[in-house]
C-alpha positions as CSV (number, residue, x, y, z in Angstrom):
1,X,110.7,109.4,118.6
2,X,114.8,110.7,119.4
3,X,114.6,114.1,120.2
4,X,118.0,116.2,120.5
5,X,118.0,118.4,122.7
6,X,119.8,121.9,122.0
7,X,121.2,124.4,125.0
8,X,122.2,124.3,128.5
9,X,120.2,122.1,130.3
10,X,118.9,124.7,133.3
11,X,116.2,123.3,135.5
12,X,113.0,124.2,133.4
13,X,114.8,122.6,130.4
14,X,115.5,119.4,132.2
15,X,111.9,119.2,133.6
16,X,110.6,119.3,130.1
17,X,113.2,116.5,128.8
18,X,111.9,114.3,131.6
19,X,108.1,115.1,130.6
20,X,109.5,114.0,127.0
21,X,111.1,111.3,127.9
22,X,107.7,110.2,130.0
23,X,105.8,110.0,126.7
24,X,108.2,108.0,124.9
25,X,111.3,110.1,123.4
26,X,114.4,108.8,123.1
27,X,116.6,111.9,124.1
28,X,120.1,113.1,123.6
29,X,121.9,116.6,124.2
30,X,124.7,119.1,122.6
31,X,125.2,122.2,124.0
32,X,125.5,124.3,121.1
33,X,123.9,125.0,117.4
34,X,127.2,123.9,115.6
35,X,127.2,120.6,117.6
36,X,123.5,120.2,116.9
37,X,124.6,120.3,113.1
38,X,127.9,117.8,114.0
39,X,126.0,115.2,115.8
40,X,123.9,115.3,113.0
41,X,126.0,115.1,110.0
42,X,128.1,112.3,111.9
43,X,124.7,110.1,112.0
44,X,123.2,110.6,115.5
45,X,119.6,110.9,113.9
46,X,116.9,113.2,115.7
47,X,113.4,113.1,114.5
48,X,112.9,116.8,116.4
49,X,115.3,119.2,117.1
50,X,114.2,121.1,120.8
51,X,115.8,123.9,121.0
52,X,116.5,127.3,123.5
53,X,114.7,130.4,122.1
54,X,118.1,132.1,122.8
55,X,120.7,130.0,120.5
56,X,120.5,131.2,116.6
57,X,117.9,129.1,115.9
58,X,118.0,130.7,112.0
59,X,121.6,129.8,112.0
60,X,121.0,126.2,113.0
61,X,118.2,125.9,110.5
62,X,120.1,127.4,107.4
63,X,123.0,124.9,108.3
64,X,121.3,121.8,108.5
65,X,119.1,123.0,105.4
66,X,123.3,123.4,103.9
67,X,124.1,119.8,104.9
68,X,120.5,118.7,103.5
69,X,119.6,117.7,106.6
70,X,115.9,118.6,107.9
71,X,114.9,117.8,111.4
72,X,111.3,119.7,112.5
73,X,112.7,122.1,115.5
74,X,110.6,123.7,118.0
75,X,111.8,126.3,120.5
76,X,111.7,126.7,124.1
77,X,111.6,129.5,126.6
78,X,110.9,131.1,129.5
79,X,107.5,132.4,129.4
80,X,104.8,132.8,126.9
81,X,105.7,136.4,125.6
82,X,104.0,136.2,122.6
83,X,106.9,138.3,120.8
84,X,109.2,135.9,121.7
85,X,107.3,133.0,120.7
86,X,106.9,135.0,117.4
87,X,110.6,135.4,116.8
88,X,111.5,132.0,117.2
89,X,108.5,131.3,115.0
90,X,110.0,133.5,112.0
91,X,113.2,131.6,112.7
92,X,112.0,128.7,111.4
93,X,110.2,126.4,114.0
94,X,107.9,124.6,114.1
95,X,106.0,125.5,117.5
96,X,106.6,127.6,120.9
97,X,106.6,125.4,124.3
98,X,106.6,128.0,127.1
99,X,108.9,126.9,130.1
100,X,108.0,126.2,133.1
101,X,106.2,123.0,130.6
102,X,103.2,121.6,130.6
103,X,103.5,117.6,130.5
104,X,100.1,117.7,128.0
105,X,101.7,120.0,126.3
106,X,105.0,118.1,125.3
107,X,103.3,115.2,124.4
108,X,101.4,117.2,121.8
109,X,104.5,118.7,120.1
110,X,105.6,114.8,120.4
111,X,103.0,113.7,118.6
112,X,102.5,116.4,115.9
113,X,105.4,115.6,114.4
114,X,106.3,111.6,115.2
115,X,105.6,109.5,112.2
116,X,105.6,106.6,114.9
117,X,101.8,107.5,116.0
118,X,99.9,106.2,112.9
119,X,98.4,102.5,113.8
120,X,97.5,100.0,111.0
121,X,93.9,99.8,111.4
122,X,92.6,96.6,109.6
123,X,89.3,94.9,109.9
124,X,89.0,94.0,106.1
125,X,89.7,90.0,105.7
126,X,91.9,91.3,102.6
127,X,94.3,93.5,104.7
128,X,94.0,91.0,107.7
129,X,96.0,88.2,105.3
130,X,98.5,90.8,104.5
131,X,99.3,91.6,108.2
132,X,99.1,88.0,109.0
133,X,101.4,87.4,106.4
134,X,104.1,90.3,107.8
135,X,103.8,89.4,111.0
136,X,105.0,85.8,110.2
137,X,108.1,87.3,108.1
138,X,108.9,90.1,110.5
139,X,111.3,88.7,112.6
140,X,113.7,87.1,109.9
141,X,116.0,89.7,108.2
142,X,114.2,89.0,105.0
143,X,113.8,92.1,102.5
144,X,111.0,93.0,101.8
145,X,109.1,94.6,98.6
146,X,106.0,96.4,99.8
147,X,103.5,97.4,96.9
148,X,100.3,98.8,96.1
149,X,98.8,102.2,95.0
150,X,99.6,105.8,96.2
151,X,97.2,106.3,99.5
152,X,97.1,102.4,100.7
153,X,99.8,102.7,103.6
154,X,103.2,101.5,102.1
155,X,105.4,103.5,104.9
156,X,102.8,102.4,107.6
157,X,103.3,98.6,106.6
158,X,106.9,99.5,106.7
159,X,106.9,100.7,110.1
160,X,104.7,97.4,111.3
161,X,107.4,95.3,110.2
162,X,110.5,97.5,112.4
163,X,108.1,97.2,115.3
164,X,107.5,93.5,115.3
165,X,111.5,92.8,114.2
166,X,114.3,91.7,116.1
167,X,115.5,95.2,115.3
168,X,112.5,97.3,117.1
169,X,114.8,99.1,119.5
170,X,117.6,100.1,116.6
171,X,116.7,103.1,114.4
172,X,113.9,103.2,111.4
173,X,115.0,105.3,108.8
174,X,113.4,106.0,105.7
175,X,114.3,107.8,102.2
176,X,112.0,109.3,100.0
177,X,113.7,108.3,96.5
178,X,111.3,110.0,94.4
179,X,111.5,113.7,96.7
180,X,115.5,113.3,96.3
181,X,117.3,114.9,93.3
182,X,118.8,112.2,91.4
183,X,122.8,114.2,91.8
184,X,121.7,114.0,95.5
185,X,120.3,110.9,96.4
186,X,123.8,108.8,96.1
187,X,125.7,110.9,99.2
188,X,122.1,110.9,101.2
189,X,122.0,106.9,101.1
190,X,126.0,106.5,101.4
191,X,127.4,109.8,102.9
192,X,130.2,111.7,101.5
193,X,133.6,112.1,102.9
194,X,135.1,116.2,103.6
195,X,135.7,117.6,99.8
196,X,134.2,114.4,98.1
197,X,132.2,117.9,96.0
198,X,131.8,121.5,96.4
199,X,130.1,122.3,99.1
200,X,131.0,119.1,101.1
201,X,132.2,121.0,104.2
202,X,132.6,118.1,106.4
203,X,132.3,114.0,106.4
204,X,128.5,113.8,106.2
205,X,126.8,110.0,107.1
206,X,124.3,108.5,105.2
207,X,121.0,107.0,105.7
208,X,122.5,103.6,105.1
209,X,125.1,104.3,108.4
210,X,122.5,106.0,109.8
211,X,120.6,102.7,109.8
212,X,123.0,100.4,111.4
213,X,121.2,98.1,113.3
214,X,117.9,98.7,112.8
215,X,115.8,99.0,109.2
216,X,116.0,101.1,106.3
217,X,113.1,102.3,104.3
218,X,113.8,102.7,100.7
219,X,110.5,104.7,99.3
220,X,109.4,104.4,96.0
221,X,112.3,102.4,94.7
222,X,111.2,102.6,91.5
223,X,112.1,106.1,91.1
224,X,116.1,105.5,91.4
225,X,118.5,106.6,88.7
226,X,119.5,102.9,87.1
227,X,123.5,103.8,87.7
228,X,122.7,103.7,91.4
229,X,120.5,100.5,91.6
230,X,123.6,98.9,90.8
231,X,125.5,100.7,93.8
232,X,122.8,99.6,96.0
233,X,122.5,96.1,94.8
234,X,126.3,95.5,95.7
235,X,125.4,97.4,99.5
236,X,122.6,94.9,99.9
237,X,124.7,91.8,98.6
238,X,128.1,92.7,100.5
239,X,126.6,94.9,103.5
240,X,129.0,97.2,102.6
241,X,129.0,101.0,101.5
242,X,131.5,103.2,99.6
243,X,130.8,106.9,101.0
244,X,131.2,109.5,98.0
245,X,135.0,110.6,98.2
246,X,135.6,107.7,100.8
247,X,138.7,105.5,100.0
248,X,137.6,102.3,102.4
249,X,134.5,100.6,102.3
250,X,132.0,100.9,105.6
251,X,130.2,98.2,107.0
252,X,126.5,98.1,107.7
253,X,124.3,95.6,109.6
254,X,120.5,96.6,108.2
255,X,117.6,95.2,107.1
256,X,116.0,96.5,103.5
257,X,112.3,97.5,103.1
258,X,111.1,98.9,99.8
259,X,108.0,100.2,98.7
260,X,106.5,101.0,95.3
261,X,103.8,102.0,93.4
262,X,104.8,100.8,90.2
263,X,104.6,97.0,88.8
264,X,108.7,96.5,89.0
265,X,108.1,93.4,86.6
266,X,107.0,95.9,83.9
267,X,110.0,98.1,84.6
268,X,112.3,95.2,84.6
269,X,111.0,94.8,81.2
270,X,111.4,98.5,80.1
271,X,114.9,98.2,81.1
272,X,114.0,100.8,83.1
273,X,114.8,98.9,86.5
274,X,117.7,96.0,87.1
275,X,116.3,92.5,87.3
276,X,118.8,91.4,89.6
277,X,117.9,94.1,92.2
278,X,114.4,93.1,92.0
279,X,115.0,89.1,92.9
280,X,117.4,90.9,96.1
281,X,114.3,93.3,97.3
282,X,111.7,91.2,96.6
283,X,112.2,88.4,98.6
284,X,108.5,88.6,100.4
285,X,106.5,90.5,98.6
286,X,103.2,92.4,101.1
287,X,101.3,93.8,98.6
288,X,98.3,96.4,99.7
289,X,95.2,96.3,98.2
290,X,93.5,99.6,97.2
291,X,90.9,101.1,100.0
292,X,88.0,100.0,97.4
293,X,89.3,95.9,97.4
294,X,89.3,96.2,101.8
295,X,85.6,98.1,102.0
296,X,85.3,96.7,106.1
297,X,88.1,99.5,106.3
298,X,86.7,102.1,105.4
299,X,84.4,102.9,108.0
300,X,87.3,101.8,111.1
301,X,89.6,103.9,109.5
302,X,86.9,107.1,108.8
303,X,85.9,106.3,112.8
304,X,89.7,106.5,113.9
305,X,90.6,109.9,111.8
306,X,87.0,111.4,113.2
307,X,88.7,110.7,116.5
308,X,92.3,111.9,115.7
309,X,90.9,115.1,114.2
310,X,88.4,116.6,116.9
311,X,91.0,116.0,119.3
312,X,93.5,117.9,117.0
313,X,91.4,120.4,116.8
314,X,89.9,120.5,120.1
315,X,86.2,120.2,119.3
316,X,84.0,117.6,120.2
317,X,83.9,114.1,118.7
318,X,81.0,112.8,116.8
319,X,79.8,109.5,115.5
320,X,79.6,109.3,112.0
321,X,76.0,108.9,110.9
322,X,74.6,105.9,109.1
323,X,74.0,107.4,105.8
324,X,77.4,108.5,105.7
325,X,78.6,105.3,106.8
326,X,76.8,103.6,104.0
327,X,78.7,106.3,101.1
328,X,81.9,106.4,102.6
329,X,81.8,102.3,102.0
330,X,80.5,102.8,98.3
331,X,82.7,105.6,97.3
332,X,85.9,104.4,95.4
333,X,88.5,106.3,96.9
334,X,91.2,106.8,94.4
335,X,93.9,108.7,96.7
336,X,93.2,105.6,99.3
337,X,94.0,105.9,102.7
338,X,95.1,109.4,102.2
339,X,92.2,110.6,100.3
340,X,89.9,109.1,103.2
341,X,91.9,111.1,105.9
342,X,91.6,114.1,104.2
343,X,88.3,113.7,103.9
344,X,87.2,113.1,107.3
345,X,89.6,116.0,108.6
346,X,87.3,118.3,106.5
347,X,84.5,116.6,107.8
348,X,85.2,117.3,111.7
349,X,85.4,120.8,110.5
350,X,82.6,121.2,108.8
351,X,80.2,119.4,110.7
352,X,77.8,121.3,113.3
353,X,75.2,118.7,114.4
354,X,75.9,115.9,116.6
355,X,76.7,113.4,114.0
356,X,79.3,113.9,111.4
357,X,76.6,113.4,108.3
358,X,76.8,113.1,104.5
359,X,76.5,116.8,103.8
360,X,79.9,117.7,105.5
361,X,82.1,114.9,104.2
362,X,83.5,116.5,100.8
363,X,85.4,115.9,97.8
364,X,88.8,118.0,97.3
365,X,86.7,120.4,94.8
366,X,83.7,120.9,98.0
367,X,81.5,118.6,95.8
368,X,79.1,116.5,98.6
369,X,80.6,112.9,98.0
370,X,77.8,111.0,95.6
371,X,75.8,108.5,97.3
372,X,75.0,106.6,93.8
373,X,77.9,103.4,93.4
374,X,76.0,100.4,91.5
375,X,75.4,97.3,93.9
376,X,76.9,95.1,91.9
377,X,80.5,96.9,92.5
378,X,79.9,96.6,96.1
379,X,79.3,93.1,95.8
380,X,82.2,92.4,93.6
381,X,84.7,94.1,96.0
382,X,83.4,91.8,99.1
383,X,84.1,89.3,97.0
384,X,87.0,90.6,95.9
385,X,88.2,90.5,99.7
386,X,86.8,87.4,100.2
387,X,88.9,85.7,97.4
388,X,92.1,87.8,98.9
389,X,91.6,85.8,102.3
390,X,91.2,82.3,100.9
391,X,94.2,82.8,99.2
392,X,96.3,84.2,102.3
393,X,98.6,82.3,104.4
394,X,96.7,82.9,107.3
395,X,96.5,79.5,109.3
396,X,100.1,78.5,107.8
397,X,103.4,77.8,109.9
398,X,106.4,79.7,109.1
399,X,108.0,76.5,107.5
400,X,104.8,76.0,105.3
401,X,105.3,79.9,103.9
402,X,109.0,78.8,103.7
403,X,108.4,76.1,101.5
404,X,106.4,77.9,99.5
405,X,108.5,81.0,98.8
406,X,111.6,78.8,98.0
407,X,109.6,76.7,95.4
408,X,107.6,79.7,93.7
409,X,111.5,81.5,93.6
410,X,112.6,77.9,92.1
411,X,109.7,78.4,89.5
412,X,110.9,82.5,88.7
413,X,114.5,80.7,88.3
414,X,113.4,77.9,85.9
415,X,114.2,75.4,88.1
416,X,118.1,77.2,88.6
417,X,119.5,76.1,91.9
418,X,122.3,78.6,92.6
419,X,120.1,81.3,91.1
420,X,117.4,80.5,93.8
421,X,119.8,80.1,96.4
422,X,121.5,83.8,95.7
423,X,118.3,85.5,95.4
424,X,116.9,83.9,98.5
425,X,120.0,84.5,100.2
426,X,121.2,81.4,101.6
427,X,123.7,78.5,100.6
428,X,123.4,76.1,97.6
429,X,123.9,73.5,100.1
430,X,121.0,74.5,102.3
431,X,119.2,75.1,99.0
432,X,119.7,71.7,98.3
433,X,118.6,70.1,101.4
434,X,115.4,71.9,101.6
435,X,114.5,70.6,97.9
436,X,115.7,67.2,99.0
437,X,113.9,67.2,102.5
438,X,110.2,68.5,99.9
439,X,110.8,65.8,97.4
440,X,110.6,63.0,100.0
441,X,108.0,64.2,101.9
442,X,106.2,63.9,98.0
443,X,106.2,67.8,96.9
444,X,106.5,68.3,93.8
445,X,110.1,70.5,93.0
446,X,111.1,72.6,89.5
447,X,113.4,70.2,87.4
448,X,116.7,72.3,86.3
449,X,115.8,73.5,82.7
450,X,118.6,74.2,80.4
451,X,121.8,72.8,80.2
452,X,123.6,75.7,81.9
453,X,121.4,75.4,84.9
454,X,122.4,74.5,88.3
C-alpha cells in the first residue's frame, strides 16, 4: 500500500502517518494539492491519497480526474464534526478519519481500499498444481500469460507472482485494457510529453515508467487496439518506450504479466490479435480453472469471505451450516470466484441464526441457490481436478519444467531454432546447448522442418 500524504505535517497528522506506516504503508509527503497532482503525473504512484480536510480537496480530485489519474482519497481533520466530515465527503472522498487517530481505525481505511489484502486461498489439487507451478517461475523475469474465465482470480494470481519475485519490494502496477478507451490507453501505458495533444498540460508518466523495477499488470490483453500490440511488442523486446510527443526513447526495467479471458490462439487466428506478441507474453502460461473444475475451493473460500464480511460489517461471525456447505460445492458458479463472494457477503447479511444456512445464501435475482446438481457432475469435476494434478509439475525441479517449456516452444516453432530462442528470450547459442545437453542425455528434440528453418 503507498499512501501520499497531502498537507502540513502538524502533530496529529504525523501520529496518524506513523499508525499507517505501522500497518504496512509505504508513505510519502507534498505539501500542497498541485504537488499532490505533480508527484503524480511525474510517476510517484500512490494507491491512497490522505489528505487535510482544509486543502481543496474538490480541486485536487477534478485535476487528477483532468490528468486521468484516480487515486481513492480520504480526508483528515480535527475532530469528528459531522458537517465537516460531510463536506469533505461531498468533495469527493472516500471516508472521514477524525484526528487525534485511532490506530484501528487507520488500518481499516488501509484495508478498504488496498488491493494487496486478497490471499489466494487454494485447497483444490487443481489450483494447488497451478500455484506450485507459479511459485517455481516466479523468481525468473519470465512473462507470463495468466488465463481463465471472468471470476477465477487472474489479478490475484498476478499479485502471487510480484510477491514471491525478485522484484517484491519495487512497485505492482496494473492496467485495466478493456476499462481504457482505446484513444487513451497508448499515453496511459507510455506517458505523453507537455503538448503531445490538447489537453496535455504537462509531461504525464506512464504505467510502463511507473513500473520500473518492479511488475506490470497488463489486464485483459486481449482487448488492445491491434496498432498498439505492435507498440508494445517492440517495449517488451527492446525494454524501451516512446512517450506520446516524446522525441527520445525511455528505458524501462519491468517484468510483464498478462491476463485474459479469451483463447488468444483463436484471436491469433481471427487476425484479431498479433501472433508474435503472443509467443513474447506467453512464455509460462498459469491457466485458472473455473470454481466448478477446483470444488475443495469452494467451501475454503465461502469460509474466508463469511469471515472477511462479518467483520466488515461488524456482526458476528457464523459457521456455515452443512447443508449449505453441501450446495455451495454443487452449485456451478458461473461468475467464479466473484460470484461466490458476492454471494456470501449477502449471506452474512441476511442470516439471523447461528449458522449461516441455505435459506440466506442467494442468487443475484434473491432466488434461494438450488440444492438439485446431478451426482454424476460432481463426480466428473473431482475427477476433473484429479486429472489437473496428475498432469501438474508439482514434484518437478526447475530444470525439469525448463526442459520442458523449451521443447514444447521447439514443437509451437516446428523444430525452428532462432524462432524458439527469440520467443524464449535467450541466445541461439544457449538454445543450442540446451538441445545438445537433452539429446545426449537421450530426449528426444524437434528436427528443423523446412528448408528455411534454423
Amino acid at each position: 500500500m503507498r499512501l501520499l500524504v497531502v498537507g502540513r505535517l502538524s502533530g496529529l497528522i504525523t501520529q496518524a502517518v506513523k499508525m499507517a506506516m505501522t500497518a504496512g504503508a509505504k508513505v510519502a509527503h507534498v505539501e500542497t494539492c498541485e504537488r499532490a497532482t505533480q508527484a503524480l503525473r511525474a510517476g510517484q504512484g500512490a494507491d491512497l491519497l490522505m489528505v487535510d480536510y482544509e486543502l481543496d480537496i474538490a480541486g485536487l480530485i477534478a485535476a487528477n480526474e483532468a490528468e486521468r489519474i484516480r487515486v481513492p482519497v480520504v480526508a483528515c481533520g480535527v475532530g469528528s464534526d459531522p458537517d465537516l466530515a460531510a463536506r469533505a465527503i461531498r468533495a469527493g472522498a472516500k471516508e472521514f478519519i477524525p484526528l487525534p487517530p485511532e490506530a484501528d481505525l487507520i488500518a481499516a481505511v488501509l484495508a478498504a481500499v488496498s488491493d494487496d489484502e486478497r490471499p489466494l486461498i487454494a485447497s483444490d489439487p487443481s489450483m494447488q498444481a497451478v500455484m506450485a507451478l507459479a511459485d517455481q517461475v516466479a523468481a525468473s523475469d519470465a512473462s507470463i500469460l495468466i488465463t481463465g474465465e471472468s471470476g477465477v482470480g487472474k489479478e490475484v494470481m498476478a499479485r502471487y507472482v510480484h510477491k514471491r519475485s525478485r522484484r517484491a519490494e519495487r512497485p505492482f502496477i496494473s492496467v485495466n485494457c478493456a476499462a481504457i478507451p482505446e484513444n487513451l490507453l497508448e499515453s496511459e501505458l507510455f506517458g505523453h510529453e507537455k503538448g503531445a495533444f490538447t489537453g496535455a498540460v504537462g509531461r504525464r508518466i506512464g504505467k510502463f515508467e511507473e513500473a520500473d523495477g518492479g511488475t506490470l499488470l497488463l489486464d485483459e490483453i486481449s482487448e488492445m487496439d491491434a496498432r498498439l500490440q505492435a507498440k508494445l511488442l517492440r517495449a517488451i523486446q527492446e525494454r524501451e518506450i516512446d512517450r506520446v510527443g516524446g522525441q527520445r526513447p525511455v528505458k524501462v526495467n519491468i517484468r510483464i504479466l498478462a491476463t485474459s479471458n479469451r483463447d488468444l490462439a483463436q484471436a491469433v487466428r481471427d487476425g484479431t490479435f498479433r501472433e508474435d506478441l503472443l509467443y513474447r507474453l506467453n512464455v509460462v502460461n498459469l491457466r485458472l480453472p473455473p470454481l466448478r473444475e477446483r470444488p475443495a475451493d469452494v467451501v475454503a473460500l465461502a469460509e474466508h469471505f463469511a469471515k472477511k464480511y462479518a467483520k466488515a460489517n461488524g456482526v458476528a461471525e457464523r459457521p456455515i451450516s452443512a447443508e449449505a456447505r453441501r450446495r455451495l460445492s454443487l452449485h456451478r458458479w458461473a461468475g467464479n470466484v466473484r460470484e461466490l463472494e458476492n454471494a456470501i457477503h449477502r449471506a452474512v447479511l441476511l442470516s439471523s441464526g447461528s449458522e449461516i444456512d441455505e435459506a440466506a445464501i442467494r442468487l443475484p435475482d434473491g432466488k434461494p441457490m438450488s440444492g438439485v446438481d446431478a451426482g454424476s457432475q460432481a463426480a466428473s469435476r473431482a475427477a476433473q481436478a484429479a486429472d489437473a494434478a496428475t498432469r501438474s509439475f508439482v514434484g518437478h525441479t526447475v530444470a525439469e519444467v525448463e526442459q520442458q517449456l523449451i521443447l514444447d516452444t521447439l514443437s509451437h516453432c516446428l523444430g525452428n531454432r532462432t524462432h524458439a530462442a527469440n520467443i524464449l528470450g535467450i541466445s541461439i547459442r544457449t538454445l543450442r546447448n540446451k538441445l545438445k545437453e537433452y539429446s545426449e542425455a537421450g530426449v528426444l528434440v524437434p528436427a528443423p522442418q523446412g528448408a528455411h528453418a534454423a
